[in-house]
Backbone bond lengths (Angstrom), bond angles and torsions (degrees), N, CA, C in turn:
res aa  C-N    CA-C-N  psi(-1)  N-CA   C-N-CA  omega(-1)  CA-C   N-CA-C  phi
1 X - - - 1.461 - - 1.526 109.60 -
2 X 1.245 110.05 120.21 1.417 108.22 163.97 2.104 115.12 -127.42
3 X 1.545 89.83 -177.48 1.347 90.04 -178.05 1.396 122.21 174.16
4 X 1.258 131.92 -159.19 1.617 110.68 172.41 1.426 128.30 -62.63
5 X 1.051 121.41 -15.47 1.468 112.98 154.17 1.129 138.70 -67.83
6 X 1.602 121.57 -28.12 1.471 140.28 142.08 1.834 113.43 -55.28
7 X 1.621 106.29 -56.45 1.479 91.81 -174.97 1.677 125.80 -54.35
8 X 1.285 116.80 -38.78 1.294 132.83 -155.44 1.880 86.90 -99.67
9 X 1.070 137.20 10.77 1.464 127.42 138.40 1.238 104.63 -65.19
10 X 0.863 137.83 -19.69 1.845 131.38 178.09 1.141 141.66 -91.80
11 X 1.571 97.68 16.76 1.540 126.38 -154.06 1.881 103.58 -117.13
12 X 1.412 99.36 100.81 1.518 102.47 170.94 2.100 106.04 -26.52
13 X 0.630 96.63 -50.09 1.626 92.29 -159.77 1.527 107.44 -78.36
14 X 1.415 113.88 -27.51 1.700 117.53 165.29 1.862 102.27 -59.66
15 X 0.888 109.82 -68.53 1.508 130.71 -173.79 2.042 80.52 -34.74
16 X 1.317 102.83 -97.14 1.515 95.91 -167.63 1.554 123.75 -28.08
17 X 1.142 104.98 -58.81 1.388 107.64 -162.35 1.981 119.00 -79.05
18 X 1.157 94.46 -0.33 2.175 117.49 -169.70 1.710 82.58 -65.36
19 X 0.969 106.53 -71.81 1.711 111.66 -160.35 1.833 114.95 -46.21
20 X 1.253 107.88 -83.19 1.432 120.96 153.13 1.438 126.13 -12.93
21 X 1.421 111.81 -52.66 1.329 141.57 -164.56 1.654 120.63 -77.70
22 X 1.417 84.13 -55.87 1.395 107.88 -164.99 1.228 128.99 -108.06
23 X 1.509 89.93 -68.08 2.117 121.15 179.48 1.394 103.69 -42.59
24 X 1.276 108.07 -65.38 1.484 122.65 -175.43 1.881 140.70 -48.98
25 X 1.651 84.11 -25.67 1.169 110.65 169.03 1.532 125.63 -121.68
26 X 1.009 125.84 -32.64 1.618 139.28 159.68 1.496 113.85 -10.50
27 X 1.624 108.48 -59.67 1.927 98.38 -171.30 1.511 104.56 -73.84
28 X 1.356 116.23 -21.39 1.669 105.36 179.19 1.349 104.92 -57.50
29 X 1.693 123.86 -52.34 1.352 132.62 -146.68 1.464 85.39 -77.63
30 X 0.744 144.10 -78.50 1.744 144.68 -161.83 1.284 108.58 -45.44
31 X 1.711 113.99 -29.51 1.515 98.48 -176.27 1.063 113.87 -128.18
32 X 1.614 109.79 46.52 1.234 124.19 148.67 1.841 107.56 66.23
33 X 1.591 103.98 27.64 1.571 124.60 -168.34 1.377 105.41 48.75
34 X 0.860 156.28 67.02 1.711 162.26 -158.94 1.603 93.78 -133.85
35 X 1.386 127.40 -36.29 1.430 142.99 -131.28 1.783 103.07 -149.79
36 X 1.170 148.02 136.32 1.534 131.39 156.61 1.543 107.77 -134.16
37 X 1.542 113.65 169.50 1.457 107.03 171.62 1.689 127.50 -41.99
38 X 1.300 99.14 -47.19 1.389 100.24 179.13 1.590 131.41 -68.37
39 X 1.508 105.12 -20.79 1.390 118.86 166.13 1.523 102.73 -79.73
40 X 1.381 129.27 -19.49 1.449 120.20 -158.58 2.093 80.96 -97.00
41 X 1.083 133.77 -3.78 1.458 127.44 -148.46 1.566 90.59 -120.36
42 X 1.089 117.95 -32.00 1.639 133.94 -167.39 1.613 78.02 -91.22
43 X 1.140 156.42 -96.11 1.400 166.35 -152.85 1.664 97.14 -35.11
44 X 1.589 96.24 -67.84 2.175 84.49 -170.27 1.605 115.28 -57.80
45 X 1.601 123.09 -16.02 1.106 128.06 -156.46 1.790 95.36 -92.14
46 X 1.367 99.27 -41.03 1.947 106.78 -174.54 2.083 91.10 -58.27
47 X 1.454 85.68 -57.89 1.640 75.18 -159.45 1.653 126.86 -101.05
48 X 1.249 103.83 27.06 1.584 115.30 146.75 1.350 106.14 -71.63
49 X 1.459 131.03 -43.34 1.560 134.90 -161.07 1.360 102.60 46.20
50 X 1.509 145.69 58.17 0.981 146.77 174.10 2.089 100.52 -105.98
51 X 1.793 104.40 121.04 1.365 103.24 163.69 1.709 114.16 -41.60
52 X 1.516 100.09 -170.23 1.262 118.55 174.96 1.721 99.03 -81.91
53 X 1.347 129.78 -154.67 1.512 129.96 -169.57 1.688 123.18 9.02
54 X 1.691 111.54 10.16 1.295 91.06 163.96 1.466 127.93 -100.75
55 X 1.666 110.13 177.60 1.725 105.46 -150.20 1.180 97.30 -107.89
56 X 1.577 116.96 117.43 1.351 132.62 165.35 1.673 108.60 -92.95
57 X 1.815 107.20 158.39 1.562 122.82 160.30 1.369 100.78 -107.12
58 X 1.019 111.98 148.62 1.753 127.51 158.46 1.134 99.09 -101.16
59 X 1.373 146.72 112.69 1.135 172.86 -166.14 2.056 98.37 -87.22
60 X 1.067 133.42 111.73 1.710 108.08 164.29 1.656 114.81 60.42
61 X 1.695 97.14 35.88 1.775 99.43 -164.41 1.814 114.48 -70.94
62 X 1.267 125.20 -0.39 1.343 137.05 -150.82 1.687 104.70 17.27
63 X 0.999 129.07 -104.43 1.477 141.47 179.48 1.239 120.75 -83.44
64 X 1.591 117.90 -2.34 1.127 124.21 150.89 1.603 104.54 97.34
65 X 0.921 130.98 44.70 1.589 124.04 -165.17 1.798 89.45 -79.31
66 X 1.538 119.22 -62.72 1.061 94.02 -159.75 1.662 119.75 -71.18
67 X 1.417 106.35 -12.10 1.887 114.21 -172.63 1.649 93.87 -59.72
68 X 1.519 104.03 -53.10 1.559 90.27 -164.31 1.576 109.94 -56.53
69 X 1.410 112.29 -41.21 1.837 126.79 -159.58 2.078 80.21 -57.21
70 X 1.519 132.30 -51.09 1.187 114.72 -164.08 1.818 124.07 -73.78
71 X 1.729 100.58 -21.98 1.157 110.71 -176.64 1.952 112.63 -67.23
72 X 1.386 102.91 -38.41 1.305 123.63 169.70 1.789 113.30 -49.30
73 X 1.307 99.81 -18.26 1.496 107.06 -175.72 1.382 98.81 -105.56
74 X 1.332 122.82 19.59 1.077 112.70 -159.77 1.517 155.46 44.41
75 X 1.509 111.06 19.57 1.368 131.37 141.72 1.514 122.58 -47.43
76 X 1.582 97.45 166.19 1.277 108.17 -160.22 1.785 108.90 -122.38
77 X 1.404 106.32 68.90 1.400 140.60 -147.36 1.667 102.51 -55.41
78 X 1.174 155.75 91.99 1.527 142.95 132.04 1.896 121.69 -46.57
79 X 1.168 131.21 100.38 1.422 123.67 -178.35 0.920 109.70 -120.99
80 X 1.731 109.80 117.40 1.981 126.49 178.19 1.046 101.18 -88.07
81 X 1.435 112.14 161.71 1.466 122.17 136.40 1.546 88.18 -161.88
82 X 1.208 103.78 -169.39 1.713 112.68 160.75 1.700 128.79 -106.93
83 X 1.287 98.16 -11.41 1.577 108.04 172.05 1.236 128.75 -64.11
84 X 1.469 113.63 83.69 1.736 106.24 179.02 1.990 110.63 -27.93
85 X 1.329 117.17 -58.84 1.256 131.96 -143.23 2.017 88.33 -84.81
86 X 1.404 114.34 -19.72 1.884 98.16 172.33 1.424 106.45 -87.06
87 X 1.412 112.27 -46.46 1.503 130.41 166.55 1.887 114.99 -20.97
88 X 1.673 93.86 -59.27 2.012 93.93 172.03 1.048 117.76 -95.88
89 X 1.203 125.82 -0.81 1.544 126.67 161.89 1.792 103.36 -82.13
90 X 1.444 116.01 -36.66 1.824 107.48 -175.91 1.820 86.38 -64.86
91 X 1.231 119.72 -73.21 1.402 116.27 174.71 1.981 127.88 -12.46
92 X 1.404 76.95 -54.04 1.607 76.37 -179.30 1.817 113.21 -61.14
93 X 1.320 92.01 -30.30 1.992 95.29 -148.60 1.773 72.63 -86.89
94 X 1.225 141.48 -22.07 1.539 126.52 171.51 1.228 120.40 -50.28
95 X 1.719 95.68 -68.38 1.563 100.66 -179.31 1.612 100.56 -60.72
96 X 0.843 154.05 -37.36 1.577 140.67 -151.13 1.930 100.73 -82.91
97 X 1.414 102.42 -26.63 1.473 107.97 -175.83 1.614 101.04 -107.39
98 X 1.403 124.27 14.66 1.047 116.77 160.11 1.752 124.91 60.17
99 X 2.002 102.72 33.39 1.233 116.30 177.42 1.605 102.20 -106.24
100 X 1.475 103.28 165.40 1.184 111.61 -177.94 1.181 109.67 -117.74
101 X 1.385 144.75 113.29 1.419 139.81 -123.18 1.637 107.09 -176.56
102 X 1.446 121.45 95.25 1.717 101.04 -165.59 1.401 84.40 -90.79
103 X 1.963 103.77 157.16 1.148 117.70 -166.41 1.415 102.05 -112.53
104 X 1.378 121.33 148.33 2.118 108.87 -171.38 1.188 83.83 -149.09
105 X 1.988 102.15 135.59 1.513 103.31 -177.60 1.709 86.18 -111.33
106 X 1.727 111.78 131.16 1.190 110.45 -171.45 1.397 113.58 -155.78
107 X 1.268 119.92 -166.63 2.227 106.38 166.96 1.468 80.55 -143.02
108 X 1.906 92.24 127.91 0.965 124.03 -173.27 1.686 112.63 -54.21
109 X 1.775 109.66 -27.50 1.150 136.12 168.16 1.559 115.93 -39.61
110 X 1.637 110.31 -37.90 1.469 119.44 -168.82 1.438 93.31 -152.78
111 X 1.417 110.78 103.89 1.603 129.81 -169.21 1.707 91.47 -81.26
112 X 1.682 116.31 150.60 0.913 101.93 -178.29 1.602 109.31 -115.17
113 X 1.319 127.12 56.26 1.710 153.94 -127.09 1.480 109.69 -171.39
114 X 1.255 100.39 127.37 1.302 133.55 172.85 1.782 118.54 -23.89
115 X 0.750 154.89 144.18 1.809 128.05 147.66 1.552 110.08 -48.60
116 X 1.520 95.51 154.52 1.218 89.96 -171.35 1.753 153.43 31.87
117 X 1.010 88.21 45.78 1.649 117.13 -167.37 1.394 110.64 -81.24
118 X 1.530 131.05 -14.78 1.115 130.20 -159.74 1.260 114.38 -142.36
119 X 1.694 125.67 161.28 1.675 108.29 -170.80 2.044 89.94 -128.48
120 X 1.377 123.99 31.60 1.080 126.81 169.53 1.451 103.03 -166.82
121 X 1.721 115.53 -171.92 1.727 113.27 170.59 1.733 77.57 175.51
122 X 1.674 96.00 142.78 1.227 103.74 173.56 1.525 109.68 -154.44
123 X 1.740 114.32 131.80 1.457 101.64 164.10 1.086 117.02 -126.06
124 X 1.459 123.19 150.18 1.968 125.14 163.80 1.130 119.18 -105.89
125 X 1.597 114.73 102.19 1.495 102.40 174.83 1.143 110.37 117.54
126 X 1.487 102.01 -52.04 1.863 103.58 -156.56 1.573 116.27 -64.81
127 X 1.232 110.19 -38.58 1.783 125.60 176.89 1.875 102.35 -27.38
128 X 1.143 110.22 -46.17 1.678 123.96 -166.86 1.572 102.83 -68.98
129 X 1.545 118.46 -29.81 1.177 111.92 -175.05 1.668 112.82 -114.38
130 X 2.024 117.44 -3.40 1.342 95.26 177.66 1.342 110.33 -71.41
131 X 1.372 113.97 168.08 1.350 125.51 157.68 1.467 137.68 -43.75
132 X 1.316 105.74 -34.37 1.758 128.09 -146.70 1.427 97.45 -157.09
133 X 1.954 122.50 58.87 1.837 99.75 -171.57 1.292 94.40 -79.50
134 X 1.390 142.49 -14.54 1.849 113.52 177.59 1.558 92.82 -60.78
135 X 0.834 115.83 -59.43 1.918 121.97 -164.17 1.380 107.54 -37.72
136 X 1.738 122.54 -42.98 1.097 133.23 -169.15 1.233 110.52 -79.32
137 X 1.798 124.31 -32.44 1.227 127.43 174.71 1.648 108.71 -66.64
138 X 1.135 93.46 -35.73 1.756 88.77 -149.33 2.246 73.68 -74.35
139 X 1.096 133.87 -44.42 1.392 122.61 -169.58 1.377 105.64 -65.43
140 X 1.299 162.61 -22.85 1.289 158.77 51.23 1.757 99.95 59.77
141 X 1.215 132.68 -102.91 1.187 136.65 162.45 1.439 118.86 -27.34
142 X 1.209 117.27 -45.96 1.738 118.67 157.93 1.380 111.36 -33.46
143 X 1.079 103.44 -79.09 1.792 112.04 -170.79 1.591 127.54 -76.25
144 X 1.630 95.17 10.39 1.539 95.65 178.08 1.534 99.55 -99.55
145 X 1.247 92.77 160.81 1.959 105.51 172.26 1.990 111.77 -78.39
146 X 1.079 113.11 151.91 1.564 101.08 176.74 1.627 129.72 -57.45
147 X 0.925 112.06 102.84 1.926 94.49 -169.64 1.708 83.05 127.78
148 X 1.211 148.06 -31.61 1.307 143.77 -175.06 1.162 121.71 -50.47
149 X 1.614 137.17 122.26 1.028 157.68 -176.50 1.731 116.26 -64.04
150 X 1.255 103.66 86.34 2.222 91.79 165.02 1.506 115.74 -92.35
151 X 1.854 112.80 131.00 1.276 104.64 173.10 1.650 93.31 -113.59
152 X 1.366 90.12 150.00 1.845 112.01 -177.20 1.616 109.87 -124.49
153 X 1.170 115.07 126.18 1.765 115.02 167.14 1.410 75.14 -136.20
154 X 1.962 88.66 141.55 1.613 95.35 -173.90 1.821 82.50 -155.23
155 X 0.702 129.15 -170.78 1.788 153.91 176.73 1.804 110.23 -124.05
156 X 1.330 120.67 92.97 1.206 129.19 -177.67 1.276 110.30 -84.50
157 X 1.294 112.34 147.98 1.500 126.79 163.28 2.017 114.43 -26.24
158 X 1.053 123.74 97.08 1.428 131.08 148.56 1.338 130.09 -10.62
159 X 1.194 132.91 123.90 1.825 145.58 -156.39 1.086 95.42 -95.98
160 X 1.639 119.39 -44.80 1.599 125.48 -150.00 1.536 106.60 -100.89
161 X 1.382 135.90 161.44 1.518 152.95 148.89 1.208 94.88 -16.63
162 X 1.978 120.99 -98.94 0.784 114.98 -169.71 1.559 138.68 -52.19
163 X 1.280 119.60 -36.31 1.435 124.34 175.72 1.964 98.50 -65.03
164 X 1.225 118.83 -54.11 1.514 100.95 176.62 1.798 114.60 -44.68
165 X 1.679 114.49 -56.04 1.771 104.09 -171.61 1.808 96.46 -60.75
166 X 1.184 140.49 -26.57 1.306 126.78 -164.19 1.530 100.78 -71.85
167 X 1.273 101.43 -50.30 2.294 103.19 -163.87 1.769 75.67 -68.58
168 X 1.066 152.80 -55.86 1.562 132.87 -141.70 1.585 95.01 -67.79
169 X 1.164 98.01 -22.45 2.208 94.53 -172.22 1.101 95.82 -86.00
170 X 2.078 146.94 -41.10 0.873 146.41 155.93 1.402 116.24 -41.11
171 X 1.378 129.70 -50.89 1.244 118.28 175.95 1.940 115.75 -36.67
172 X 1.445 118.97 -37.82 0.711 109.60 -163.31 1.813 121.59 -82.32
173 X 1.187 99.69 -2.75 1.418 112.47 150.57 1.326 148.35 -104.64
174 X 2.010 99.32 35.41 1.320 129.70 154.62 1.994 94.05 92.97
175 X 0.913 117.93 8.47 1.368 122.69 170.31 1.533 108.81 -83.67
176 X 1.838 118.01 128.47 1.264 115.56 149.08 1.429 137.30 -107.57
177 X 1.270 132.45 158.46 1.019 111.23 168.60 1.587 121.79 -138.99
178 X 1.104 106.26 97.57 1.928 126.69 -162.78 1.466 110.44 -63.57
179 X 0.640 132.58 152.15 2.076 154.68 176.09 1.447 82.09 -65.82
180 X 1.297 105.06 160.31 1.954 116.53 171.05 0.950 88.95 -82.39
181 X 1.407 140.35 -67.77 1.528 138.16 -169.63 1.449 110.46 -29.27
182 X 1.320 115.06 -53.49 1.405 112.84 156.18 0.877 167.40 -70.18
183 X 1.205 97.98 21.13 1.800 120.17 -175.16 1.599 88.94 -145.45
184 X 1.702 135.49 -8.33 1.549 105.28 138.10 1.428 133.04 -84.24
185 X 1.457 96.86 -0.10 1.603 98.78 164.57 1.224 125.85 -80.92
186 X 1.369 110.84 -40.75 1.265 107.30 168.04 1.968 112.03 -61.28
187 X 1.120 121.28 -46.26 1.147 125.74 -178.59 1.667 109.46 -50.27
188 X 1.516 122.12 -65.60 1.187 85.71 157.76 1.131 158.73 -76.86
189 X 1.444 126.06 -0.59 1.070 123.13 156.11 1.608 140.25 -48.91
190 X 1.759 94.05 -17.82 1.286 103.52 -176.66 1.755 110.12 -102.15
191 X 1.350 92.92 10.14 2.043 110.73 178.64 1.142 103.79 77.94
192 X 1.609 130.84 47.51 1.295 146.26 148.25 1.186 112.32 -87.24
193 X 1.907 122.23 123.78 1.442 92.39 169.01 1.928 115.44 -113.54
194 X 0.987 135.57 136.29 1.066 110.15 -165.23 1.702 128.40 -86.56
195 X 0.936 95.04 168.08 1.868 84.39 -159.74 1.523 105.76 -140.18
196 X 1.009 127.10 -11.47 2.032 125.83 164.74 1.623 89.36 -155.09
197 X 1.613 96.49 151.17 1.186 108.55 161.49 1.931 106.00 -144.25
198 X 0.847 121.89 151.96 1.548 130.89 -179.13 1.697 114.64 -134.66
199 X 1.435 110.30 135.74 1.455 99.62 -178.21 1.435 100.74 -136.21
200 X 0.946 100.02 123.18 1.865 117.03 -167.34 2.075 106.04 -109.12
201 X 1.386 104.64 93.08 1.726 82.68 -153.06 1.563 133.77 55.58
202 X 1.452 118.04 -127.81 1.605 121.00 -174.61 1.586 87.15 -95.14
203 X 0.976 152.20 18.92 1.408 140.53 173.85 1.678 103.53 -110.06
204 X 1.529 107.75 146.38 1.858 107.45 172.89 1.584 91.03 -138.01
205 X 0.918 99.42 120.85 1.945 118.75 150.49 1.326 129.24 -67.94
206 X 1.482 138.78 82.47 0.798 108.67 -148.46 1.869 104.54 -143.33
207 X 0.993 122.28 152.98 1.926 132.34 -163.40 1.208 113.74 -113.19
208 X 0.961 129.02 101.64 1.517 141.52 174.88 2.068 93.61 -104.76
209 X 1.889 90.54 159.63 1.848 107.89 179.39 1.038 83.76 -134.54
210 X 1.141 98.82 142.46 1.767 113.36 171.42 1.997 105.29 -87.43
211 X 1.549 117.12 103.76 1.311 117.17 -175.86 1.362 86.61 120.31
212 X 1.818 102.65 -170.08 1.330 109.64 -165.98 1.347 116.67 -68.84
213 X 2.068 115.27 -20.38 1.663 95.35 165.85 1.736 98.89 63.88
214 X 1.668 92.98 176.10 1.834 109.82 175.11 1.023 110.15 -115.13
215 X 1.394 109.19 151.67 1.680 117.24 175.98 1.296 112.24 -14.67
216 X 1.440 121.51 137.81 1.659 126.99 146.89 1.585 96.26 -23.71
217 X 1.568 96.08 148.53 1.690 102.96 169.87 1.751 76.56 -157.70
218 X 1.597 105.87 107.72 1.469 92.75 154.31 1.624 106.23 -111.01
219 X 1.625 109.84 -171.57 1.379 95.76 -168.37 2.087 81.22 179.77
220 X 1.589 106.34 105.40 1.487 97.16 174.29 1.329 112.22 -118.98
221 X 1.385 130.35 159.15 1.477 148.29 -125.52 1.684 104.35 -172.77
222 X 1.493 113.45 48.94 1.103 99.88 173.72 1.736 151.06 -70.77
223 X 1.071 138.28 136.67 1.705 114.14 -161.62 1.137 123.59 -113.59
224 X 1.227 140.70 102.35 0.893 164.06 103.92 1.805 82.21 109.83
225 X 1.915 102.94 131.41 1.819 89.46 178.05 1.432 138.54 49.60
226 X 0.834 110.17 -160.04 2.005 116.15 -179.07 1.581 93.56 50.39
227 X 1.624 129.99 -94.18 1.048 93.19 -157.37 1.790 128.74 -120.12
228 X 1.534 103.13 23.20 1.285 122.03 179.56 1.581 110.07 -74.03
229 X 1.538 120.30 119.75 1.448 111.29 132.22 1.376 142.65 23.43
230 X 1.461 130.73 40.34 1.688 103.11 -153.29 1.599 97.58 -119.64
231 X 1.469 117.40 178.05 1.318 109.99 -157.88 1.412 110.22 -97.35
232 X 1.425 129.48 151.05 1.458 147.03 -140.71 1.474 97.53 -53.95
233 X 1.644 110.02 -43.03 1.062 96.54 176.58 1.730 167.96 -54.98
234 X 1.822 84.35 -25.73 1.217 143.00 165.85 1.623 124.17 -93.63
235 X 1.029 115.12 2.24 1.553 102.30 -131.27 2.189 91.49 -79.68
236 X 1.168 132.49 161.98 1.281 119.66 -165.42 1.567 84.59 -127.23
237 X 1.639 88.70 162.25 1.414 98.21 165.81 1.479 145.05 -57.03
238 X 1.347 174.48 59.11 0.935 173.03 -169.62 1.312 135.90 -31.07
239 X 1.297 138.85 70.54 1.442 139.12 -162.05 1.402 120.88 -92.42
240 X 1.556 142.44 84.28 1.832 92.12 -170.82 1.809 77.27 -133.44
241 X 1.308 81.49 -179.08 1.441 125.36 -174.66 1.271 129.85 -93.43
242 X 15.334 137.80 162.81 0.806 75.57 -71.03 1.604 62.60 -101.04
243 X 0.849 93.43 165.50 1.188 76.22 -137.82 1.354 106.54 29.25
244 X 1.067 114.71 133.75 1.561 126.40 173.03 1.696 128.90 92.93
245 X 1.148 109.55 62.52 1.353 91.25 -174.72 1.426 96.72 -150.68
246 X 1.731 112.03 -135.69 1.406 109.17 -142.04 1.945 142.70 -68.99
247 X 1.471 88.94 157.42 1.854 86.62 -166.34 1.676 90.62 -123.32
């Protein structure tokens, strides 16, 4: 399924203005500031536990927020998407920040990488907009090494009234938004096992190993509104958020 949320990834002026605009500020607004980019950037980096020189994918990287945040750690950054126009904008904000970051225009659907090619993989966002995320997981799991770390921030399916009528009107601009349960099913099916999950409002953080991995460890942290249950009286609004694109 695609649609204007897929088309307008292809749009010089989406590409520029997503990061600045949006990226940067987005996990505060959804989670009701409980949560911010930099805590969400400090979080994938603690719990990948990946040294310096190892080889990560950015999965759906648009402009690359997290490729650059890993290259800076000195990783050895691969970042997909299919968007010519996020692709030279992640490029640009590299060279200007002086990361080293190869850029691959590809569908996350059909990785263009070895098996097991990689000793991490991480996406923000993008899960909501591929086409096919079992397809993408289980290709994800392809190219990781056994013992390999996936981090996921995605926008899950809504608890409340309002956040359900909002994603059903969003759906219609090629956006999904899946149950966690459902995206560890799909995960393991694709020989992911999952191992933390966090739910910050409509946003989940969440750690999958490619292989048997450690016990499930979930652990939720919801913030205040957006996407809890609350009573009629109270009840608050709910907002949340080519293969391959935005986080």
């Amino acid at each position: 399924m695609t649609g204007p949320a897929q088309w307008s990834n292809h749009l010089w002026l989406t590409a520029r203005l997503y990061e600045p605009l949006w990226r940067r500020h987005s996990v505060a607004l959804m989670t009701g500031r409980s949560f911010d980019t930099a805590r969400e950037l400090a979080s994938m980096h603690k719990h990948l536990g990946l040294p310096p020189g190892s080889t990560v994918v950015d999965l759906g990287c648009s402009a690359g927020l997290y490729a650059r945040t890993l290259a800076a750690a000195g990783m050895n950054v691969s970042a997909v998407d299919v968007s010519r126009a996020f692709l030279a904008e992640g490029a640009r904000l590299a060279r200007r920040e002086g990361r080293d970051v190869r850029f691959v225009r590809a569908d996350v659907l059909a990785l263009p990488f070895d098996d097991a090619a990689f000793d991490g993989a991480v996406s923000g966002g993008s899960l909501n907009e591929f086409s096919d995320p079992a397809q993408a997981l289980r290709e994800a799991a392809r190219v990781l090494r056994d013992g390999a770390p996936l981090w996921l921030m995605y926008a899950a399916r809504a608890e409340g009234v309002a956040g359900r009528a909002l994603q059903g009107a969003l759906r219609a601009s090629g956006l999904r938004f899946p149950a966690p349960a459902q995206v560890d099913a799909w995960a393991l099916a694709a020989g992911l096992t999952p191992e933390r999950s966090e739910r910050r409002g409509p946003l989940v953080f969440a750690l999958y190993r490619r292989g048997g991995g450690l016990p499930p460890l979930a652990t939720t942290s919801p913030s205040p509104g957006w996407d809890r249950p609350t009573p009629r009286r109270n009840r608050r609004f709910n907002w949340e958020r080519e293969s391959g694109a935005r986080r």
